[in-house]
KEVEX-166394 format. One record per residue (C-alpha): residue number from 1; residue in one letter; chain; x, y, z. Coordinates in steps of 0.2 Angstrom, whole numbers. Layout:
BEGIN
<NUM; "a"; "A"; <X; Y; Z>>;
...
This chain:
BEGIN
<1; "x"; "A"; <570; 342; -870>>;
<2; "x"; "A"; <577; 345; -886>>;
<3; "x"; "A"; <577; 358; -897>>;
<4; "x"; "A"; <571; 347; -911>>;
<5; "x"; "A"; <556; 342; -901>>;
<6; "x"; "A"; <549; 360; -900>>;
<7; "x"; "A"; <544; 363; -918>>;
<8; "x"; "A"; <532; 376; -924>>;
<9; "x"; "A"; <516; 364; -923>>;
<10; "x"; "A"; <519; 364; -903>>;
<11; "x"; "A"; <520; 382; -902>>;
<12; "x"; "A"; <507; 384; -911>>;
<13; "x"; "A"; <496; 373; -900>>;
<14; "x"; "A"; <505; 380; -886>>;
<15; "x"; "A"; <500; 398; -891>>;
<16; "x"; "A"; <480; 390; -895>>;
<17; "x"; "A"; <478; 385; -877>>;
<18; "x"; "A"; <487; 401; -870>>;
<19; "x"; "A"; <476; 413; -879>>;
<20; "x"; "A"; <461; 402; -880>>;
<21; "x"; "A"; <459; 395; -862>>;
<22; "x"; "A"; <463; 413; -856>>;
<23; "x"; "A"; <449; 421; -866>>;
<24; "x"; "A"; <437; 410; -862>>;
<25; "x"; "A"; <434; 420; -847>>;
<26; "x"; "A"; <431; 435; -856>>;
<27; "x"; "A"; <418; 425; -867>>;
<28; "x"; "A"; <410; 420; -850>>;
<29; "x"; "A"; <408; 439; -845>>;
<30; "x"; "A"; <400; 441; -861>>;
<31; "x"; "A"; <387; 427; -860>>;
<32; "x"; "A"; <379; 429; -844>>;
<33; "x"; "A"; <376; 448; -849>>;
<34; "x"; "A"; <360; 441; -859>>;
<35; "x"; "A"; <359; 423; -853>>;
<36; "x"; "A"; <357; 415; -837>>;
<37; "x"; "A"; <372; 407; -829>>;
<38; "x"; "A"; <368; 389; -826>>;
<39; "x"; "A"; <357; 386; -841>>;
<40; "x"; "A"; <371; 394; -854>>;
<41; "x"; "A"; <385; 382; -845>>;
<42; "x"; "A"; <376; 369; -847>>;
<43; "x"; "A"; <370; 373; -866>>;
<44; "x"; "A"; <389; 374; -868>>;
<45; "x"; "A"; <393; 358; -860>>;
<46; "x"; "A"; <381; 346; -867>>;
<47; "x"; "A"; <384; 353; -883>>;
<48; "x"; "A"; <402; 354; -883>>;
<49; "x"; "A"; <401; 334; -875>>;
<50; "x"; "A"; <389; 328; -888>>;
<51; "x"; "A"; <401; 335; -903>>;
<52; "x"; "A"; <417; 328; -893>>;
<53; "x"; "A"; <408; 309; -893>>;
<54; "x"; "A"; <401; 311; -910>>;
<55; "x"; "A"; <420; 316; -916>>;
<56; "x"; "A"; <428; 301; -907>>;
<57; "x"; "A"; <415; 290; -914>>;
<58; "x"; "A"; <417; 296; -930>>;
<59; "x"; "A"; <436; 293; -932>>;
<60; "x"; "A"; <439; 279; -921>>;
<61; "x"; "A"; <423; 268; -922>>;
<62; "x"; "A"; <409; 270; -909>>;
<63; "x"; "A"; <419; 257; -896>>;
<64; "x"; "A"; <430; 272; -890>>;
<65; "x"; "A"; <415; 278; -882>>;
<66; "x"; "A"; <413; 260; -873>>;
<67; "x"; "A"; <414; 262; -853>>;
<68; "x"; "A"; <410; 253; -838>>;
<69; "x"; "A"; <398; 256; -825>>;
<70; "x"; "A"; <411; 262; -812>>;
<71; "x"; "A"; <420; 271; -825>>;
<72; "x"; "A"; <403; 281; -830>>;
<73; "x"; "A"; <400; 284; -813>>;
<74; "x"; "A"; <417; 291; -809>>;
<75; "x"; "A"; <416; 302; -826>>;
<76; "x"; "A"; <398; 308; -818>>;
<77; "x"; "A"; <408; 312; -802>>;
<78; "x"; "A"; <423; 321; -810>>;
<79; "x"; "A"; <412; 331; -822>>;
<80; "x"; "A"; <398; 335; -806>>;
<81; "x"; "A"; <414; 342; -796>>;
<82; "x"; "A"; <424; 352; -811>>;
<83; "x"; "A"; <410; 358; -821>>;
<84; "x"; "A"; <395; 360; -811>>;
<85; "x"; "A"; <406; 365; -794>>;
<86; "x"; "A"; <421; 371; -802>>;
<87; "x"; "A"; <415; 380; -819>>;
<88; "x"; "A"; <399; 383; -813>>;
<89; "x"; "A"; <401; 393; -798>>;
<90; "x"; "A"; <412; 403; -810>>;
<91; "x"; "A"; <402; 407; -824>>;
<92; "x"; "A"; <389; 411; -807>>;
<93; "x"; "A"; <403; 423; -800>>;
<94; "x"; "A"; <406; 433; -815>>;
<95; "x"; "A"; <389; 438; -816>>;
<96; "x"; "A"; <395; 450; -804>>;
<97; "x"; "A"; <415; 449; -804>>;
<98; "x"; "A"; <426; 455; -815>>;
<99; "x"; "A"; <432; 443; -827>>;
<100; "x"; "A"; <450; 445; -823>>;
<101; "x"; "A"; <450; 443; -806>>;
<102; "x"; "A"; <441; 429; -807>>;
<103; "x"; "A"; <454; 420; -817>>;
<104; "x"; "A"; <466; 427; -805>>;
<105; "x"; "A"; <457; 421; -790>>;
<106; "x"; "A"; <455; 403; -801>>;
<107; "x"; "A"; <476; 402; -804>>;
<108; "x"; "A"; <478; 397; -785>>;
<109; "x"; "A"; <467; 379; -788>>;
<110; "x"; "A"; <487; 371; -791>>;
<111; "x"; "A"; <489; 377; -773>>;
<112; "x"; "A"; <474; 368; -765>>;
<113; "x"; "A"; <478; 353; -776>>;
<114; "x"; "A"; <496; 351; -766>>;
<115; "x"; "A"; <484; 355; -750>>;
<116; "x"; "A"; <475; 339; -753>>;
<117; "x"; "A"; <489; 329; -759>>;
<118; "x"; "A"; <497; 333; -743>>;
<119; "x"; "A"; <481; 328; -733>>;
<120; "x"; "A"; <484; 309; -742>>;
<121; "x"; "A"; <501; 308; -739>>;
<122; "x"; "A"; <511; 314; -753>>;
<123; "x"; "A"; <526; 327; -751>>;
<124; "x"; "A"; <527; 337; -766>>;
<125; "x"; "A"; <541; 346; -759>>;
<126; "x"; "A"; <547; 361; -751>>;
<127; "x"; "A"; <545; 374; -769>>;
<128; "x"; "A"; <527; 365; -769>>;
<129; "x"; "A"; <524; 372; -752>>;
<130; "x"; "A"; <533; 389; -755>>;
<131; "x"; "A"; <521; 390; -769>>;
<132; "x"; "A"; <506; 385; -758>>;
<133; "x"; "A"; <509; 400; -746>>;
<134; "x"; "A"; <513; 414; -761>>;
<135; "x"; "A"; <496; 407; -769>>;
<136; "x"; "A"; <487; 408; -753>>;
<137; "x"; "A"; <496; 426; -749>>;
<138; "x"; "A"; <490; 431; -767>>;
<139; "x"; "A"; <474; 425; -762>>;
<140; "x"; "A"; <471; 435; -748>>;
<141; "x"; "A"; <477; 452; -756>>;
<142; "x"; "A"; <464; 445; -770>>;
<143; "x"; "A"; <449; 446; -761>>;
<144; "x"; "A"; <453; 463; -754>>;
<145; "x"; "A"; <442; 471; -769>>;
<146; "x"; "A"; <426; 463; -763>>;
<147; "x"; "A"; <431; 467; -746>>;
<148; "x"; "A"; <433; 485; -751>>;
<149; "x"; "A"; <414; 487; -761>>;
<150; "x"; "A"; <425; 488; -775>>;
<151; "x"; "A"; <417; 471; -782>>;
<152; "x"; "A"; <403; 462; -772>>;
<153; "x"; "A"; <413; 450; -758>>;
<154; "x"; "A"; <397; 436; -762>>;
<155; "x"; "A"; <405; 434; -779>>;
<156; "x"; "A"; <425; 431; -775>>;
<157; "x"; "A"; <418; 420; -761>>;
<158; "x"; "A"; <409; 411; -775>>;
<159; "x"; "A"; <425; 410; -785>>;
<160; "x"; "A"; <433; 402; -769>>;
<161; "x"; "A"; <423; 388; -767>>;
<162; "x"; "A"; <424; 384; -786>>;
<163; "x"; "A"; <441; 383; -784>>;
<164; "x"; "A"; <438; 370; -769>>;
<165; "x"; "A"; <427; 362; -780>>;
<166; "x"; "A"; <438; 359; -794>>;
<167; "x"; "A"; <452; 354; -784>>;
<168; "x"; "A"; <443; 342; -775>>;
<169; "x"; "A"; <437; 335; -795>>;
<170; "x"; "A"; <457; 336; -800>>;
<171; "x"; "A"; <463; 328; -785>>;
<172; "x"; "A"; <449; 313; -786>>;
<173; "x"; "A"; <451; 310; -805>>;
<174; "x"; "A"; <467; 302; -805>>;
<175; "x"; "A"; <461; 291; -790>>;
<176; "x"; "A"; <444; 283; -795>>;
<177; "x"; "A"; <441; 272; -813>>;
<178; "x"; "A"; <441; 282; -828>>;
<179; "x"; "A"; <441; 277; -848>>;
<180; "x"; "A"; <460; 275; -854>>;
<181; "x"; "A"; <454; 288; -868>>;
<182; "x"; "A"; <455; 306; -861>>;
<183; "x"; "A"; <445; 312; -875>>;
<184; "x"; "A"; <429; 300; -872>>;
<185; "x"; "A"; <432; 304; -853>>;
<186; "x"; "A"; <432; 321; -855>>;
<187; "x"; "A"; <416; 320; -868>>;
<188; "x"; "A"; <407; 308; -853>>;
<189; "x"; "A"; <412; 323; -840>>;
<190; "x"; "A"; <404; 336; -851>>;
<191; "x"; "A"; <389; 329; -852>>;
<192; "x"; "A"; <389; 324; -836>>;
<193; "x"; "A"; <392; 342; -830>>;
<194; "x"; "A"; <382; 349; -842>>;
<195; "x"; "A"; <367; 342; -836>>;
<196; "x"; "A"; <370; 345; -818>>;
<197; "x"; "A"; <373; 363; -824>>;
<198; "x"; "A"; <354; 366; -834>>;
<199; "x"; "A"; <347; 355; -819>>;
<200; "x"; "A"; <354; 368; -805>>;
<201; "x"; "A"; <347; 382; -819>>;
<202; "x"; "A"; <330; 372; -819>>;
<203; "x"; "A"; <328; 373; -801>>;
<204; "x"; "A"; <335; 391; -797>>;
<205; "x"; "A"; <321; 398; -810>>;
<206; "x"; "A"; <331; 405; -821>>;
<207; "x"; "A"; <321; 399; -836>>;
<208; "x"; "A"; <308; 410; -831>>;
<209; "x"; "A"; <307; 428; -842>>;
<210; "x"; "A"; <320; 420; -853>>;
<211; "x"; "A"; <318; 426; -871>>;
<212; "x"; "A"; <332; 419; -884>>;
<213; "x"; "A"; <325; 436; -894>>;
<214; "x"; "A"; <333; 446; -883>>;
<215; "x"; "A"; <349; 438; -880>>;
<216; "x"; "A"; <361; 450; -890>>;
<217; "x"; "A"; <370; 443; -905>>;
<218; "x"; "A"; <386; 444; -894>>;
<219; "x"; "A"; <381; 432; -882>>;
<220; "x"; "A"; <376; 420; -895>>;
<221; "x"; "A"; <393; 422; -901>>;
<222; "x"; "A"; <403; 420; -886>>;
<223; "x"; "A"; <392; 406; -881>>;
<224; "x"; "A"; <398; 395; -898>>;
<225; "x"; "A"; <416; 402; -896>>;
<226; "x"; "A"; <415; 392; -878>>;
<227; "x"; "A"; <411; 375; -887>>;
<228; "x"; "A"; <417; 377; -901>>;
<229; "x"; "A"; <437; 385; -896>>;
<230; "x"; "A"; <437; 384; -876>>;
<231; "x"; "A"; <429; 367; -875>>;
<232; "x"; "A"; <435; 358; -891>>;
<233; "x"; "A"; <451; 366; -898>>;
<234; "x"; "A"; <461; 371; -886>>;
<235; "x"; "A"; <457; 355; -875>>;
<236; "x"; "A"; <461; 346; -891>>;
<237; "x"; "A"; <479; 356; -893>>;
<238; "x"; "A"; <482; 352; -875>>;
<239; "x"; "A"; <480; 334; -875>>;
<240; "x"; "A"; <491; 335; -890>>;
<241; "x"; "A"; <506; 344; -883>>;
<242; "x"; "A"; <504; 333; -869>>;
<243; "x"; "A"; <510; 319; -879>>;
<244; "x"; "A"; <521; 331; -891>>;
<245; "x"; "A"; <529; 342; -880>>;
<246; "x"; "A"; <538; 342; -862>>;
<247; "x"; "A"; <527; 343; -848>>;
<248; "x"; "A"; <536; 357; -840>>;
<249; "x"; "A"; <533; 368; -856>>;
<250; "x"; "A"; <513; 365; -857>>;
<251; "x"; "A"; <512; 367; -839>>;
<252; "x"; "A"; <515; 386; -843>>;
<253; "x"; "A"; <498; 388; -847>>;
<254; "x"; "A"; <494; 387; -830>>;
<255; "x"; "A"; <502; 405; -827>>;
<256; "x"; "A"; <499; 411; -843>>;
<257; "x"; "A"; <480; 410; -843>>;
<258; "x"; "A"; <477; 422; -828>>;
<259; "x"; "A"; <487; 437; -837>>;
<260; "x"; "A"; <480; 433; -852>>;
<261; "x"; "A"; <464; 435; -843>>;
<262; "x"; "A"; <466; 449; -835>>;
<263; "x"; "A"; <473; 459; -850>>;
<264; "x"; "A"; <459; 454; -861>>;
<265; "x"; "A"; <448; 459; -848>>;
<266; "x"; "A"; <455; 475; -847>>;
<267; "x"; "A"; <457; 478; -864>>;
<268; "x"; "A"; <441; 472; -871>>;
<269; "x"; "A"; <429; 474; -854>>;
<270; "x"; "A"; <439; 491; -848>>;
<271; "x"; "A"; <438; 481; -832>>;
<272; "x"; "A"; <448; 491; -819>>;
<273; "x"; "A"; <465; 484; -816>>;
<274; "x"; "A"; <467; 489; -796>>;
<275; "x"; "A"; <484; 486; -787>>;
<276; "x"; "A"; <474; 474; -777>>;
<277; "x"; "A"; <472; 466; -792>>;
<278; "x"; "A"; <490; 468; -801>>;
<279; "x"; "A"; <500; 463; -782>>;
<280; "x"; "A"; <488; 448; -779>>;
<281; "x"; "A"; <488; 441; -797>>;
<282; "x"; "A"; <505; 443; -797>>;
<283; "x"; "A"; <507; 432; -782>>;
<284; "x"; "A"; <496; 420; -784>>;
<285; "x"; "A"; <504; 418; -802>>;
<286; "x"; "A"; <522; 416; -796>>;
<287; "x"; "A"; <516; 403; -785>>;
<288; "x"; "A"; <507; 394; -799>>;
<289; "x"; "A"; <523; 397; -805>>;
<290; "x"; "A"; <535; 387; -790>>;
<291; "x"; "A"; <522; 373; -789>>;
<292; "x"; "A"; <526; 369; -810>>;
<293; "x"; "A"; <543; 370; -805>>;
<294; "x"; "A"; <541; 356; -793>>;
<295; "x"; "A"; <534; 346; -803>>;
<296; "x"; "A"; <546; 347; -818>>;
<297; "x"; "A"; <558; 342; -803>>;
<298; "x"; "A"; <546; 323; -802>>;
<299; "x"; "A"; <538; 321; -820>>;
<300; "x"; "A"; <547; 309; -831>>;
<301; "x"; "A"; <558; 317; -846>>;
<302; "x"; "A"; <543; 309; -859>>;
<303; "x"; "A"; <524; 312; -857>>;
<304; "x"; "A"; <515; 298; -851>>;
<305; "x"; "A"; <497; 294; -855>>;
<306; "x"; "A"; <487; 309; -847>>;
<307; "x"; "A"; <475; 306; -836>>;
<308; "x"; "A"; <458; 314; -841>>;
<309; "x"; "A"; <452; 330; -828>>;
<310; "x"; "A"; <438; 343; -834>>;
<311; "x"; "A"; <440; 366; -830>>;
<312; "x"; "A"; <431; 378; -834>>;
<313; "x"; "A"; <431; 375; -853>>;
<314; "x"; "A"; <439; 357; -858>>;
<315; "x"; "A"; <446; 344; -851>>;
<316; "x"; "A"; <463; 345; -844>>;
<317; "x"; "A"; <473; 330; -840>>;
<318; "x"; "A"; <477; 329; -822>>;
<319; "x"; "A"; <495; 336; -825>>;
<320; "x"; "A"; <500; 348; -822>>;
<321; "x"; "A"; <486; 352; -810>>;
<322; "x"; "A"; <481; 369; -815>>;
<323; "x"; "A"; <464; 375; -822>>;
<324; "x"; "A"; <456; 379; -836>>;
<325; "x"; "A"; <438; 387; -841>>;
């Protein structure tokens, strides 16, 4: 790494997916006050997917978006897992928990990832498993807000198995036939997830009584900053840095995001920020923070291509393995 190489363009992206993907929780919060959880996040995915294909095609020709049958099927998989599972269950969960916590309790995802990687026969390493235990530890102290009546325990159990889910979608991704192009991946996950999302909606009712009258004007709003910034721009900025920037510096996002999160929240939301809370995010985020270190110590010195993996509100490339929403 050089000092050359870290102009002004990649912190700039670098502070797009900092500030962007750790807001887009607080946008979350703000849609499901008026709209239903499922049906919004898969309004936003469908959408943001659509736009993503219709932007590829646009500026490299329609046979970017050429796949094969595994690979579709595999996008379909990936997408099912991270956005249905994984951003779904979220988007469920804060409909009841605090956006904060939520990204808190969403930052320990790296820490499953090693926990599966482990299961196939890969050593990441002893920081990797250091990291593991402090995320889990961090995890625990986490839930103790839910366990307290502070914040309904149904809703950070919800978060928990989102985070399985999306680990599970992560770990799978690099492992089963996806497009070389991350972009048309990630535009064949959304869709993908989208769907699975409005069809879950469908069947849990939640079109009944729904009145796009009297969904406030900030919904709306935080709705189309979802698509348009969480799953467009700051995915866009990420792949970019990927190939523009050292892997170890963009894999700070992944404990970036939560304080981010949890300040906004706070800020924003007045959300209460409960030692609970402060001890567990912090850690869970200096967990996050050993398992980057680990794999700054096995990634190559140049970005390679990234492979394509969803979060919570893009696509994110399957390393470093931490989430996004």
């Amino acid at each position: 790494m050089t000092t050359a190489r870290i102009s002004g363009t990649v912190w700039a992206a670098l502070a797009i997916v900092y500030l962007v993907w750790g807001s887009t929780y607080l946008g979350i919060r703000i849609v499901v006050e008026t709209l239903p959880p499922f049906l919004s996040a898969g309004a936003r995915f469908v959408v943001a997917g659509l736009l993503l294909a219709a932007l590829l095609a646009w500026r490299h020709g329609p046979g970017v978006l050429k796949v094969t049958r595994a690979q579709l099927a595999s996008t379909a998989v990936v997408g099912l897992l991270l956005l249905l599972g994984g951003n779904g269950l979220v988007v469920l969960a804060e409909t009841s928990v605090p956006s904060g916590l939520a990204a808190l309790l969403v930052a320990v995802v790296p820490a499953w990832v090693v926990v599966l990687r482990t299961a196939f026969g890969e050593r990441p390493g002893t920081f990797a498993y250091a990291g593991v235990l402090l995320g889990l530890a961090g995890l625990a102290v986490l839930t103790l807000p839910g366990l307290s009546g502070d914040v309904r325990i149904g809703g950070v159990l919800t978060v928990v198995a989102a985070t399985l889910m999306w680990s599970a979608g992560s770990f799978s991704s690099s492992r089963v036939p996806m497009p070389r192009n991350p972009f048309a991946a990630s535009a064949y996950e959304m869709v993908a997830g989208g769907l699975g999302c409005a069809l879950v909606g469908l069947a849990r009712g939640e079109q009944r009584g729904l009145d796009p009258a009297a969904v406030s004007a900030r919904s709306w709003a935080a709705l189309a900053y979802l698509v348009v910034f969480g799953s467009l721009l700051a995915f866009t900025a990420y792949v970019w840095l990927l190939h523009s920037a050292p892997v170890s510096l963009v894999a700070t996002y992944a404990y970036v995001n939560p304080v981010v999160a949890v300040l906004l929240g706070w800020l924003v939301l007045d959300e209460a920020l409960t030692w609970p809370i402060a001890l567990g995010g912090a850690v869970v985020v200096a967990g996050v923070w050993l398992i980057v270190r680990a794999e700054r110590r096995t990634v190559p010195a140049e970005p390679a291509e990234p492979e394509p993996l969803p979060l919570h509100g893009g696509q994110v490339p399957s390393r470093p393995s931490g989430p996004t929403v």
